[in-house]
KOLMI-24608 format. One record per residue (C-alpha): residue number from 1; chain; x, y, z. Coordinates in steps of 0.001 Angstrom, whole numbers, padded with zeros to 6 digits, m for minus. Layout:
KOLMI-24608
PT  gumi  bami        X        Y        Z
PT   NUM     A        X        Y        Z
...
end
This chain:
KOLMI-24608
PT  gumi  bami        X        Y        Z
PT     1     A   000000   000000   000000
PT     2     A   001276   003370  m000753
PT     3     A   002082   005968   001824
PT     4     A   002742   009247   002013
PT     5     A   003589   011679   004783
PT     6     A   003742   015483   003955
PT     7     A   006692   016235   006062
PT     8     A   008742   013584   005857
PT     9     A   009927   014526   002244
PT    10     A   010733   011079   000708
PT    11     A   009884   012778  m002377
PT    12     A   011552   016229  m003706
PT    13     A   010184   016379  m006772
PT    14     A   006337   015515  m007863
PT    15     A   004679   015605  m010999
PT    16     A   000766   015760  m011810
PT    17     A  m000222   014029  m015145
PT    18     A  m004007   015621  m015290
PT    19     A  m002516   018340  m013093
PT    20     A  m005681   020546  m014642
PT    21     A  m008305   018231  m013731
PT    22     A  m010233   019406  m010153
PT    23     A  m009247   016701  m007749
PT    24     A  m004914   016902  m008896
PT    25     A  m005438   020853  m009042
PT    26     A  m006198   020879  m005631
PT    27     A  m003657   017873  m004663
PT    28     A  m000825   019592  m005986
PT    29     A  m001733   023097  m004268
PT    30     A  m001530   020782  m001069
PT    31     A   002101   019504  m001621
PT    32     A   003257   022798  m002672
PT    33     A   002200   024295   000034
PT    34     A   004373   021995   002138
PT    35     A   007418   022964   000325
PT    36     A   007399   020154  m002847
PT    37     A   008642   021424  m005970
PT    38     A   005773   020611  m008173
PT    39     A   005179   019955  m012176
PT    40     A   001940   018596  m014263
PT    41     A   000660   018820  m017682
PT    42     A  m002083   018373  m019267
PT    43     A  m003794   018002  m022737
PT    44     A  m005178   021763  m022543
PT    45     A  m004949   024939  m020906
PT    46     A  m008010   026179  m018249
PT    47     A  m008215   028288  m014984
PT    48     A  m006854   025665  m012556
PT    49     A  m003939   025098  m014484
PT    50     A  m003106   029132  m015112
PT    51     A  m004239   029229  m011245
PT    52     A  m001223   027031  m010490
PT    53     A   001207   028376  m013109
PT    54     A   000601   031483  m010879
PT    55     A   001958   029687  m007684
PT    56     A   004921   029081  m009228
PT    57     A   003942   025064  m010658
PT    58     A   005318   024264  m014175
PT    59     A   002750   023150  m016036
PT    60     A   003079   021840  m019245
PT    61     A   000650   021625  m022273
PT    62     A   000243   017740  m023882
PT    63     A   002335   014850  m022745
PT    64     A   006394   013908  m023232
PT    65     A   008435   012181  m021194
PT    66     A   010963   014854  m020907
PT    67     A   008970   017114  m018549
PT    68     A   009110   014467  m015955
PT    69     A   012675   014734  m015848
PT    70     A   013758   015065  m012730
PT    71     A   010544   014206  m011081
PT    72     A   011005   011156  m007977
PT    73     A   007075   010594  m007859
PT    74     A   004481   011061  m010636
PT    75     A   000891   010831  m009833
PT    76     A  m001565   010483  m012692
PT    77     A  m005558   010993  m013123
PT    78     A  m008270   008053  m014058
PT    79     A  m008257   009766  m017653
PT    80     A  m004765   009101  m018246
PT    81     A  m004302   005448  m019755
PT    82     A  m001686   002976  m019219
PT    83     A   000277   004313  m022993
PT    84     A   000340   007702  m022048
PT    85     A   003650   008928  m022878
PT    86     A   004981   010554  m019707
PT    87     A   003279   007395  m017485
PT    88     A   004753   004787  m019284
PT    89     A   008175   006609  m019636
PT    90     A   008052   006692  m015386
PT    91     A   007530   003060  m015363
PT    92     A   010456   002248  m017683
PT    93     A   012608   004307  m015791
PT    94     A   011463   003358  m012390
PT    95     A   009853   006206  m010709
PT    96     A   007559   005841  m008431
PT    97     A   004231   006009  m009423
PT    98     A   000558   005947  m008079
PT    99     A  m002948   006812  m009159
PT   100     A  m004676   010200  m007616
PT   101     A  m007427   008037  m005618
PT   102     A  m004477   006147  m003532
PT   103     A  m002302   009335  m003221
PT   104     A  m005222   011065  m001887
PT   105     A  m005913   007958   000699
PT   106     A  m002456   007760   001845
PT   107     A  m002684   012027   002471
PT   108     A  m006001   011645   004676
PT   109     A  m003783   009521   006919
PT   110     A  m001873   012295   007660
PT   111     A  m004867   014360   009789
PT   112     A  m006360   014061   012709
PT   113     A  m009526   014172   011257
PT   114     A  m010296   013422   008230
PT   115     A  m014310   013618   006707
PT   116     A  m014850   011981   003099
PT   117     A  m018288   012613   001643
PT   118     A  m019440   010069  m000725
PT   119     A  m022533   009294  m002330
PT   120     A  m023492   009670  m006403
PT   121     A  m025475   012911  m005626
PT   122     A  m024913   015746  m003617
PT   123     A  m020868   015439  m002804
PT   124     A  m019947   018543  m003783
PT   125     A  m022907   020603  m002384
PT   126     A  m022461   018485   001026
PT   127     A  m018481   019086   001175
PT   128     A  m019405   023124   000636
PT   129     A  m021765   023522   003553
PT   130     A  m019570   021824   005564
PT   131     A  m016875   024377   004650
PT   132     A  m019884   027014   005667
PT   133     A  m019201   025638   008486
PT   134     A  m015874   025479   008930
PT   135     A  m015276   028999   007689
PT   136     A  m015685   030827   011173
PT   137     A  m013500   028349   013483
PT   138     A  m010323   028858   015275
PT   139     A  m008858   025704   013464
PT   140     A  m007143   025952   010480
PT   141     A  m008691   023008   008078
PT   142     A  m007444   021654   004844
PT   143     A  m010495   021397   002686
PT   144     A  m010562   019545  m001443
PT   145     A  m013599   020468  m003009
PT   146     A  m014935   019199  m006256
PT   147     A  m016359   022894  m007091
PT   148     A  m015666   026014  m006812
PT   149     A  m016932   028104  m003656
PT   150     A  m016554   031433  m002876
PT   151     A  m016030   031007   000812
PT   152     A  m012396   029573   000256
PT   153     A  m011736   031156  m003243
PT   154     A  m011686   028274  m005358
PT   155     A  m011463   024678  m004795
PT   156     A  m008624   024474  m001935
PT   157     A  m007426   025795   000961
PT   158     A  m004309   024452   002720
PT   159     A  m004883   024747   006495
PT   160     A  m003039   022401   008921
PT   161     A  m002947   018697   009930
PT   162     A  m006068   018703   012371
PT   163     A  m008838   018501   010168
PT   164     A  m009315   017224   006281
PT   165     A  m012305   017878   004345
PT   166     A  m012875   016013   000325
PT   167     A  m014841   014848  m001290
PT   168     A  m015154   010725  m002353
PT   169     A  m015886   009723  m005245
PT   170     A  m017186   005854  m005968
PT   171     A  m015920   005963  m009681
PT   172     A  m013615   003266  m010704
PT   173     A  m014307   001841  m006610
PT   174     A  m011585   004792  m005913
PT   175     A  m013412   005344  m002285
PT   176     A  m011934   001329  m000979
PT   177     A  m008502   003417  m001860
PT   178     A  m009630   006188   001158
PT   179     A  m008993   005899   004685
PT   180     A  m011187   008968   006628
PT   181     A  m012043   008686   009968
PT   182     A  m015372   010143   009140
PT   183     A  m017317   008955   005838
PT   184     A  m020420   010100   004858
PT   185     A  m022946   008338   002395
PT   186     A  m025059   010213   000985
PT   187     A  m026989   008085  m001249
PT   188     A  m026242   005189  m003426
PT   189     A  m027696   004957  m007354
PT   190     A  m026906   003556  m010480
PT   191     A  m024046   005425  m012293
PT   192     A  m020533   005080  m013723
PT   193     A  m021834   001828  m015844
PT   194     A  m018870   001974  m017656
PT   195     A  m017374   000856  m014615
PT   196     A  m019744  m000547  m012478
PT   197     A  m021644  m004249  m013783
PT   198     A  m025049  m002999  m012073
PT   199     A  m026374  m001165  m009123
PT   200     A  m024987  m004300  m007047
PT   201     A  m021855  m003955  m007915
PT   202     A  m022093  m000699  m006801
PT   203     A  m023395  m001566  m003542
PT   204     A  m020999  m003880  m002654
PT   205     A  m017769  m001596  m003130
PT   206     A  m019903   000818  m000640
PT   207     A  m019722  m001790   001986
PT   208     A  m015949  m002816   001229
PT   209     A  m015685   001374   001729
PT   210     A  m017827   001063   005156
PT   211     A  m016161  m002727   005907
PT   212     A  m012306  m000213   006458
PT   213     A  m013376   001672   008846
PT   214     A  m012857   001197   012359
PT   215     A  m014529   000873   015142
PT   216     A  m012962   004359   016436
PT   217     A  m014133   005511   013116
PT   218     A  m017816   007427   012239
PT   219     A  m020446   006231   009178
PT   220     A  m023074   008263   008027
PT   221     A  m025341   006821   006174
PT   222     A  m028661   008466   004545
PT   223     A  m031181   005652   005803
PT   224     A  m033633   007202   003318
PT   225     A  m031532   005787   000611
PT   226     A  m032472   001778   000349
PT   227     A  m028860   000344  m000033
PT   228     A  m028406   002203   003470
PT   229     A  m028668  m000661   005806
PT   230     A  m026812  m003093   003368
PT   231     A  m023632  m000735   004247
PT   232     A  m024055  m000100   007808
PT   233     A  m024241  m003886   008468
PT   234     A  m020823  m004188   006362
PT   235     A  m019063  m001706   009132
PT   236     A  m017323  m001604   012428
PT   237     A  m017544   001949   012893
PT   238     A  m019842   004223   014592
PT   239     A  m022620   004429   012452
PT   240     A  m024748   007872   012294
PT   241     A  m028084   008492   010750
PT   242     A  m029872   010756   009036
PT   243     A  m033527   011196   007590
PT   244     A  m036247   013345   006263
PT   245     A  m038273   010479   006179
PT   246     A  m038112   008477   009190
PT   247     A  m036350   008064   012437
PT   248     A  m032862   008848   012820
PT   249     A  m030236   010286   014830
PT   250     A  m029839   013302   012821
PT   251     A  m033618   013902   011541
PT   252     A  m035423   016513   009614
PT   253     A  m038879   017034   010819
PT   254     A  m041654   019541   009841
PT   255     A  m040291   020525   006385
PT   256     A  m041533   023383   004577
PT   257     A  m040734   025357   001331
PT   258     A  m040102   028850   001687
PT   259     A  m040383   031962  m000724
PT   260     A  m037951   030874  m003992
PT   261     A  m038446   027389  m002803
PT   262     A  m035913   027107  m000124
PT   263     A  m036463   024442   002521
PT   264     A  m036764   025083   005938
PT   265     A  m037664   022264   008781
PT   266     A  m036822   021440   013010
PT   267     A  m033974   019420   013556
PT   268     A  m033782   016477   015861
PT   269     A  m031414   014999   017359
PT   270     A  m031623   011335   018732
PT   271     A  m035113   012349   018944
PT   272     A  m034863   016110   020503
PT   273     A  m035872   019119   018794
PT   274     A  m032188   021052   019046
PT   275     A  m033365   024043   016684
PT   276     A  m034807   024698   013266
PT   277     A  m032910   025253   010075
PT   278     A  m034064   027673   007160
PT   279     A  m031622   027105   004006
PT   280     A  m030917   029372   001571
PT   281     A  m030341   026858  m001305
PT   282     A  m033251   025680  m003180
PT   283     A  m034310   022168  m003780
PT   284     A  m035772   019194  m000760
PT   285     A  m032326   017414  m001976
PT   286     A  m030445   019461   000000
PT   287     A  m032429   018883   003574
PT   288     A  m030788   015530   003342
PT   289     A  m027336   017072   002586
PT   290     A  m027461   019932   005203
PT   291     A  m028355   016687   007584
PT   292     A  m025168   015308   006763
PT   293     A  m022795   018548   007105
PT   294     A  m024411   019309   010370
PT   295     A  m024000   015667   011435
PT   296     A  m020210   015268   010408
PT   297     A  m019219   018878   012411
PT   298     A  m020909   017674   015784
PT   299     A  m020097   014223   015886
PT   300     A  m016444   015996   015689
PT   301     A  m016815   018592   018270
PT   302     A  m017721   021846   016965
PT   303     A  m020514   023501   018693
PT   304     A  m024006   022648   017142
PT   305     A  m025081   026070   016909
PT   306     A  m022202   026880   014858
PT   307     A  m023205   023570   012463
PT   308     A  m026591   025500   011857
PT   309     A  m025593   028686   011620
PT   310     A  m023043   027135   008991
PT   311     A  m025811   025495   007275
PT   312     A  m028241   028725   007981
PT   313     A  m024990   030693   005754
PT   314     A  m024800   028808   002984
PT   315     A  m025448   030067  m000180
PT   316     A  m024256   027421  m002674
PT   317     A  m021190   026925  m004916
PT   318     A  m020689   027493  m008536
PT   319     A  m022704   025353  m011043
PT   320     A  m025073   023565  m008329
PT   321     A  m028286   025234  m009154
PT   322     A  m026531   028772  m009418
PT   323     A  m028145   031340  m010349
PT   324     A  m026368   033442  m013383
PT   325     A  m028229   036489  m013770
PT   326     A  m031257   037981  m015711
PT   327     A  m031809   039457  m019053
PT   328     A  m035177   040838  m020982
PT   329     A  m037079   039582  m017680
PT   330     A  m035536   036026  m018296
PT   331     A  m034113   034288  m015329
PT   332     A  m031009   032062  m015875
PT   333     A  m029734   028750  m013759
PT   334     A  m027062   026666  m014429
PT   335     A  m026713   023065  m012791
PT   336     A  m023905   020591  m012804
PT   337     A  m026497   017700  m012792
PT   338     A  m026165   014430  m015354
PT   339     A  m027881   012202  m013746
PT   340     A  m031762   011217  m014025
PT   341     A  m032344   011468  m010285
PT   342     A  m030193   014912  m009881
PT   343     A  m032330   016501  m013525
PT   344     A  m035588   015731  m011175
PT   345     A  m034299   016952  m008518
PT   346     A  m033069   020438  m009895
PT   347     A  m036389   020931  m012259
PT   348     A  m038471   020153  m008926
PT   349     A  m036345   022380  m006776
PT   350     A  m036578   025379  m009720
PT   351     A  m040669   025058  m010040
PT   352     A  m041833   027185  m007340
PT   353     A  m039850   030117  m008836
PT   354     A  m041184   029627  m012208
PT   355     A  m042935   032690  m013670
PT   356     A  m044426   031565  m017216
PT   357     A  m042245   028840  m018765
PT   358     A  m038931   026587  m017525
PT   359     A  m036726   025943  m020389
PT   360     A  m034186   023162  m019867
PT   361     A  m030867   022946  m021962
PT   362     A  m029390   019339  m021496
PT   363     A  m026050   018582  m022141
PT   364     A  m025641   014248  m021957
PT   365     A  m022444   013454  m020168
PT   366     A  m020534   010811  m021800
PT   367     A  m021833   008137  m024459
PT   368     A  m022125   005555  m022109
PT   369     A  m024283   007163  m019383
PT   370     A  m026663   008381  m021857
PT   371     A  m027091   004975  m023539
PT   372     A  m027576   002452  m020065
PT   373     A  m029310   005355  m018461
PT   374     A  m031535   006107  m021571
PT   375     A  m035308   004711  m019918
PT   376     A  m034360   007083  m016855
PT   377     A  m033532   010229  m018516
PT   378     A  m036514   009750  m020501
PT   379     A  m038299   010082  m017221
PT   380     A  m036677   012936  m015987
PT   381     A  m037706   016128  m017775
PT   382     A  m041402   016141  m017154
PT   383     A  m040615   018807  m014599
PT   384     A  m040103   021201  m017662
PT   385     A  m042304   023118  m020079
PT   386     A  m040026   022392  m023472
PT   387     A  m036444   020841  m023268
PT   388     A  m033665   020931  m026039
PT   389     A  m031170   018473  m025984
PT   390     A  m027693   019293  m027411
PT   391     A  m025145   016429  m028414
PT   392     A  m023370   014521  m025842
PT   393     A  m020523   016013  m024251
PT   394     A  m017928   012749  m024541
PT   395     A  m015360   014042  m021808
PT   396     A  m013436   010505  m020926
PT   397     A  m015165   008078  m024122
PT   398     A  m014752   007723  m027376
PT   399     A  m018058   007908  m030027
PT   400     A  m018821   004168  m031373
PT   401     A  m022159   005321  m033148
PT   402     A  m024134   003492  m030432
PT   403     A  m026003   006725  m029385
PT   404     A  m027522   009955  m029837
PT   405     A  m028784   012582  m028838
PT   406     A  m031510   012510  m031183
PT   407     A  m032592   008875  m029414
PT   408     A  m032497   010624  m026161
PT   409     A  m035525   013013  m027649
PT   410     A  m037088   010706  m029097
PT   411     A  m037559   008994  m026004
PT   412     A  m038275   012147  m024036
PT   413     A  m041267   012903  m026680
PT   414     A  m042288   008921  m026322
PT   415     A  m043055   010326  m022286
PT   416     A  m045279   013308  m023396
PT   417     A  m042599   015738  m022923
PT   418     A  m041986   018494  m025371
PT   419     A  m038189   017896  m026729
PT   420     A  m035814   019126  m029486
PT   421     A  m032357   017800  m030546
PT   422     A  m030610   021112  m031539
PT   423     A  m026728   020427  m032064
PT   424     A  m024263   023010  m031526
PT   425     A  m024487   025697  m028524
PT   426     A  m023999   028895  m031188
PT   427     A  m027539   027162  m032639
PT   428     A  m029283   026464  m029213
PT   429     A  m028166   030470  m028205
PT   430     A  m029866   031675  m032125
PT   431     A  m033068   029540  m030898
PT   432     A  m033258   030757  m027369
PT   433     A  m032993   035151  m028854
PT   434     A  m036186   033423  m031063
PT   435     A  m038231   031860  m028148
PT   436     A  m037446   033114  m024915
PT   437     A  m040534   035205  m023338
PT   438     A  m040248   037574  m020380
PT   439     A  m041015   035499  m016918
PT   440     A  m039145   032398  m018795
PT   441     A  m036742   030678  m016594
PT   442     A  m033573   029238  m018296
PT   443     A  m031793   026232  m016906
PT   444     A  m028830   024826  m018421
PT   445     A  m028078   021641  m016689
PT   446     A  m025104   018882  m017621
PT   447     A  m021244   018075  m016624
PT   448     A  m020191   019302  m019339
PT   449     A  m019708   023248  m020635
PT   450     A  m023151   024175  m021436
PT   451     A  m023426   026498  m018937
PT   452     A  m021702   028614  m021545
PT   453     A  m025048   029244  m022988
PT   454     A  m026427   031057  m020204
PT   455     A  m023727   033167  m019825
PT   456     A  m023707   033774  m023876
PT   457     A  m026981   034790  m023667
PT   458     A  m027156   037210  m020466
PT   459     A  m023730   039096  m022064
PT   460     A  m025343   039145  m025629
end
């Protein structure tokens, strides 16, 4: 098993292959930070990478072995394959090497304490309340995030070796490669099929994640999920739960939605009403997830009124049901959602606000998810008044003709739903000047960079 430990400086040198992607951005910030000279490349250019090129990292543009001369560890992404030039060349000349999931196990070993948040929805919005939370203590956290929040300026702050915050994610099983000594479930669905076999393949690495913790160590689990109790029973460790639905340690009770359709309800703990919690995110989702960040402060000491005022603060991150701005009396969203379940969660959550018409842009994330996925995200639009579908964003796949956008409408329409395949985003922006009405809200929802249309159309 691989281990690291930040000061003891086995390593001088460390290079990031993927260094622009949002986990290794934030990775190699960290070991800078503690005094590692630091390299990476990558295939393009974006804001993390001119982010780091500004704190001194060399970062280079494509692959070659010769910029990992020098370099005693390189550390590559799950998008890099086995013939990438600069991986293979490390390998032939025997430097170490290790994948980002178990260099980012063997640095949680390193804190005190250490909170992963895993779960296919919600990580990222989760992981940000909790820094809410965090932002106001005397402590000095370390905190990874898989988004980009305000309260900490980006996606990373480098605080000491008390407390760790990061997110988990199941993808390739990369969460039985992490070793916190809180983990959080959020939820457990059907996703990463070019991965996983089925959804029981995907509940079983869950419990080999819950089946390393320790008995010193803290679960919790969302026991409104159905593959919750499968997990806890697979675990040692303390396990915590949480519930809008039913009885639970951490429960939501009372629930109500506010003006713009923000949640409020009376939280209970073990049973006792210990205050009531108005959020100023929209969507019932995030009860669930504000359970969780509230949960995984106390059970580590902070105060509980701090973990609701934390929660009380919160205002979101950047592309999780953000709100871009307003133009001609049209109001624009953007959402990082790709799933089924999170699309009918974010049209459900943007309803209430909805003047005259909602207008969803989908952008499919990868080939494979739209294809397995197909009879879901069928299902999942009847929350809006017309939807356009643009062509799938590939990211990690290649194209092998086996799917289209234009199937994904047609099985939309098949539902009753009012769908349109329109292609390129410079076409779907032309159609939206044509159509869009004053009180129409705008969401552009996907992985991928459609968000880009919103923000084309506010600035034109």
């Amino acid at each position: 098993m691989f281990e690291f430990r930040l000061n003891e400086k086995k390593y001088s040198h460390i290079h990031f292959i993927g260094i622009g992607g949002i986990s290794m951005s934030a990775l190699a910030e960290l070991v800078l930070k503690y005094g590692y000279r630091v390299s990476g490349s990558d295939q393009a250019a974006n804001k993390r990478t001119q982010h780091l090129a500004s704190l001194g990292i060399e970062v280079f543009k494509g692959h070659h072995p010769s910029q990992i001369e020098g370099s005693d560890l390189v550390i590559y992404t799950d998008a890099v394959s086995l013939d990438n030039q600069e991986l293979s060349y490390a390998i032939k000349q025997k430097i170490d090497v290790v994948d980002r999931a178990s260099f980012l196990g063997a640095v949680m070993k390193n804190y005190d304490i250490s909170i992963a948040v895993s779960g296919t929805h919600g990580k990222t919005t989760t992981t940000s309340m909790i820094t809410a939370i965090l932002k106001d203590q005397t402590f000095n956290p370390t905190i990874l995030l898989g988004g980009d929040s305000d309260v900490i300026k980006g996606n990373a702050k480098i605080g000491d070796e008390a407390f760790f915050l990061t997110e988990a994610c199941e993808y390739r099983a990369n969460i039985l490669k992490y070793f916190p000594t809180t983990a959080i479930v959020l939820n457990i669905d059907e996703d990463h099929l070019d991965y996983f076999d089925n959804i029981q393949h995907i509940i079983e690495t869950f419990k080999g994640y819950a089946s390393h913790l320790g008995p010193e160590d803290f679960l919790i689990i969302n026991v409104d999920d159905p593959h919750a109790q499968d997990v806890t029973q697979a675990s040692q460790a303390k396990c915590i739960s949480l519930s809008s639905q039913k009885e639970a340690d951490y429960q939501a009770k009372n629930i109500q939605i506010q003006s713009g359709g923000r949640p409020s309800y009376d939280l209970y703990i073990h049973g006792k009403k210990e205050g009531s919690v108005q959020l100023q995110v929209m969507g019932l989702h995030n009860v669930n997830n504000s359970l969780a960040a509230i949960a995984a402060c106390h059970i580590n000491g902070l105060a509980l009124e701090d973990c609701i005022q934390g929660v009380k603060d919160y205002t979101g991150v950047h592309r999780r049901l953000e709100y871009k701005g307003e133009k001609d009396q049209v109001v624009v969203f953007d959402d990082y959602a790709h799933h089924p379940t999170e699309i009918t969660s974010t049209l459900k959550a943007l309803r209430p606000i909805v003047k005259n018409r909602l207008i969803c842009i989908f952008q499919p994330h990868t080939f494979t998810r739209t294809r397995l996925l197909l009879d879901s995200f069928s299902k999942a639009f009847s929350g809006a008044d017309q939807i356009i579908i643009t062509d799938i964003y590939a990211a990690r796949e290649k194209d092998y003709g086996d799917i289209h956008s234009r199937t994904l409408v047609e099985a939309i329409k098949d539902q009753g739903d009012a769908a349109s395949y329109i292609s390129s985003k410079d076409q779907v922006l032309a159609y939206l000047k044509e159509v869009l009405e004053p009180g129409d809200l705008l969401v552009t929802i996907g992985a991928g960079d459609i968000y880009e249309v919103g923000e084309a159309f506010i600035g034109s």
